[in-house]
C-alpha positions as CSV (number, residue, x, y, z in Angstrom):
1,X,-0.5,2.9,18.9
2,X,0.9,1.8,15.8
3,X,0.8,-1.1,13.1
4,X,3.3,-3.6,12.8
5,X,4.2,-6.9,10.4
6,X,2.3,-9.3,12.8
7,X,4.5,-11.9,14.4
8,X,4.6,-15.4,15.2
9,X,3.2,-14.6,19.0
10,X,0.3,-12.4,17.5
11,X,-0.8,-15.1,15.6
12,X,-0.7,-17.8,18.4
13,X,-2.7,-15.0,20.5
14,X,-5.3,-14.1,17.6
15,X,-5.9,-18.0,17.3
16,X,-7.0,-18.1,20.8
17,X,-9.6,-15.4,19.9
18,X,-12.0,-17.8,17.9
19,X,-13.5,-21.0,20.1
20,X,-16.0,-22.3,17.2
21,X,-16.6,-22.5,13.7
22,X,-19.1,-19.6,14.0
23,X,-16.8,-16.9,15.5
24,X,-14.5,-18.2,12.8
25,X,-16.3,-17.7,9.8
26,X,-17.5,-14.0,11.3
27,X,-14.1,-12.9,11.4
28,X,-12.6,-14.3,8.0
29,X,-14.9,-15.3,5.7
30,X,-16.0,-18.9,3.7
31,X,-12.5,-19.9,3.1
32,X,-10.7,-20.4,6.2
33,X,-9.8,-24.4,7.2
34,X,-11.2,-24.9,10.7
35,X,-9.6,-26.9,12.9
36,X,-6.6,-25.0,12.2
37,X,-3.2,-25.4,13.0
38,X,-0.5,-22.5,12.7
39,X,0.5,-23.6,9.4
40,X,-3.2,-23.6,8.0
41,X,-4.1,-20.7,9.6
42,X,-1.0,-18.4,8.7
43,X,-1.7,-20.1,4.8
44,X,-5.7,-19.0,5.4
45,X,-4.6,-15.6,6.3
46,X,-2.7,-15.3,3.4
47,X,0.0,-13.4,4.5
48,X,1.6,-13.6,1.8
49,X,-0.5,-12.3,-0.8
50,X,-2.1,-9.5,1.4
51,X,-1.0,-6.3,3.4
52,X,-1.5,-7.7,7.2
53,X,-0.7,-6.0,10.3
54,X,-1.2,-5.9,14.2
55,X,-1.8,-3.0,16.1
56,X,0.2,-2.7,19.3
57,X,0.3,-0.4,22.0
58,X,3.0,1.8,23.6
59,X,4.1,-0.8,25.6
60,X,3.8,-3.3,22.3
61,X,1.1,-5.2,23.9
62,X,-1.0,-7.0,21.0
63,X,-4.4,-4.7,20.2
64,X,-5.7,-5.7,16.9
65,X,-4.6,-7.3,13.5
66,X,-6.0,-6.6,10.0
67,X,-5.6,-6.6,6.3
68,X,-5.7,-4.3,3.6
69,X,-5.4,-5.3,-0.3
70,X,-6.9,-4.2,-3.7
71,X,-10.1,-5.0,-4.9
72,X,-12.0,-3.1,-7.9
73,X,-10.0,0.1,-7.8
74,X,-10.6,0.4,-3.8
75,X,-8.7,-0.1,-0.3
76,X,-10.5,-3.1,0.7
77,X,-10.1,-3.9,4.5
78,X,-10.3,-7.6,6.2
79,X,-10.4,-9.6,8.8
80,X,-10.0,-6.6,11.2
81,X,-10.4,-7.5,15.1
82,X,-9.7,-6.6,18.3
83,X,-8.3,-8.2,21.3
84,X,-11.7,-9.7,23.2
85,X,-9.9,-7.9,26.6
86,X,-9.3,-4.7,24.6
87,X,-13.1,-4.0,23.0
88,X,-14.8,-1.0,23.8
89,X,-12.2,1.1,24.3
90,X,-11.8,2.8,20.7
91,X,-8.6,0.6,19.7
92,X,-11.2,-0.7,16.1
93,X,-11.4,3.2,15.9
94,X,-7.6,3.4,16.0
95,X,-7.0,0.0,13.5
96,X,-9.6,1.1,11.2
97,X,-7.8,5.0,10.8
98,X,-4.1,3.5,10.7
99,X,-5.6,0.6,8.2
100,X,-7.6,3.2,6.0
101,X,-4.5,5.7,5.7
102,X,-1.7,3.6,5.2
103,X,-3.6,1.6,2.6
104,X,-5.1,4.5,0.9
105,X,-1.5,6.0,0.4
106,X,0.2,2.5,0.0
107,X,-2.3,1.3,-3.0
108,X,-2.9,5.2,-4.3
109,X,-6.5,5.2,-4.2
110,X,-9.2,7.1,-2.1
111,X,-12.0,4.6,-1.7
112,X,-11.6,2.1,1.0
113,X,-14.4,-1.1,0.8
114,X,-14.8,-4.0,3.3
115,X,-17.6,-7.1,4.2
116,X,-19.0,-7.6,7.1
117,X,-22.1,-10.1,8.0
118,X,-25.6,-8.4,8.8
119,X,-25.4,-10.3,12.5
120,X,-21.7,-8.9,13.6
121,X,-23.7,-5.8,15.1
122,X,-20.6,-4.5,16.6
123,X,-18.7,-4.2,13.8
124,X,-21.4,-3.1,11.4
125,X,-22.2,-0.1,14.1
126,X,-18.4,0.7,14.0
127,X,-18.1,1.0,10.0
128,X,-21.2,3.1,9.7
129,X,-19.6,5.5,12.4
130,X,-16.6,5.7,10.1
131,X,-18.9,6.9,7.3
132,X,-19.3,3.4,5.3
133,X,-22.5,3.0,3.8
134,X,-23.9,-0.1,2.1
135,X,-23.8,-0.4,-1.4
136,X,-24.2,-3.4,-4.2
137,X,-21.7,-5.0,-4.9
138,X,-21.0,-5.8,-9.0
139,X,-20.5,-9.6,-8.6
140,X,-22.4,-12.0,-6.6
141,X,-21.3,-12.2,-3.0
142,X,-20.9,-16.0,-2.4
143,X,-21.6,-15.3,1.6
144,X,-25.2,-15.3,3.0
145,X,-26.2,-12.3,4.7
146,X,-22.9,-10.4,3.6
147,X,-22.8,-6.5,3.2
148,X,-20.6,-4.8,1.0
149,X,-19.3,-1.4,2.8
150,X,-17.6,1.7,1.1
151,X,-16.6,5.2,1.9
152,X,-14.2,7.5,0.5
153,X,-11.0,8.3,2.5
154,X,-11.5,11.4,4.3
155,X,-14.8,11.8,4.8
C-alpha cells in the first residue's frame, strides 16, 4: 500500500462515504458545509493548505485518505478514514504508520497529535493501539466531547 495526492475519483468516492450530517461532523470536524457539493467539499478539506493523501492498494484501488499538518510543534493527523468495504482489515493500521512517518520526517518533528470524538469507539480503540494517550489540550477545544491524542513517533 502506499499514499498518493488524492484525485478527483477519490474524492467523488470518499463523498459517498458520509449519508448524514452526523457521520459528517465525526469524520471532519465543526467546520465542514453540509450539503456539499465537490467544490465545497474539496474547499472544506482544504487541500490546499494541508498535506492530504489517499492510501491505495497494489492494484491502486482507493483504501483510505488523510491529512497531516502542523499544530503546536507536533504532526497533527485529520480526517483519516477508511473505505466502509475495507474496515477491519488493518488498512487504519497501514494509513496511520504511512501518515505518522511521512509527516514526522516531512514537518521534522517527533510528536504526532490528532482529535477524535469520545463516541467514534472505533477510531479511539485504533489510536490507543498505536500508543496515543489523551492529554489536555492548551486552548479550549470548541468541539463537545473532543479528545486531544498524542504520542511520540516511534514508540
Amino acid at each position: 500500500m502506499k499514499l498518493v495526492t488524492p484525485n478527483e475519483q477519490h474524492i467523488l468516492t470518499m463523498m459517498e462515504w458520509f449519508p448524514d450530517q452526523p457521520s459528517l461532523m465525526i469524520w471532519s470536524g465543526p467546520n465542514f458545509r453540509y450539503p456539499y457539493t465537490y467544490s465545497s467539499f474539496i474547499a472544506d478539506l482544504k487541500m490546499d493548505e494541508l498535506q492530504s493523501f489517499s492510501l491505495v492498494d497494489e492494484a491502486g484501488n482507493f483504501k483510505g485518505f488523510g491529512q497531516f499538518y502542523l499544530r503546536m510543534d507536533k504532526c497533527h493527523l485529520g480526517r483519516i478514514i477508511v473505505a466502509p468495504n475495507s474496515r477491519g482489515q488493518k488498512i487504519g493500521t497501514e494509513l496511520i504508520t504511512q501518515l505518522s512517518i511521512l509527516g514526522c520526517q516531512t514537518l521534522a518533528v517527533d510528536t504526532i497529535s490528532l482529535f477524535v470524538l469520545v463516541n467514534n469507539d472505533s477510531a479511539f480503540k485504533l489510536y490507543q493501539s498505536f500508543g496515543f494517550e489523551i492529554e489536555d489540550y492548551p486552548e479550549k477545544i470548541t468541539l463537545e466531547n473532543c479528545l486531544y491524542m498524542v504520542k511520540k513517533h516511534g514508540k
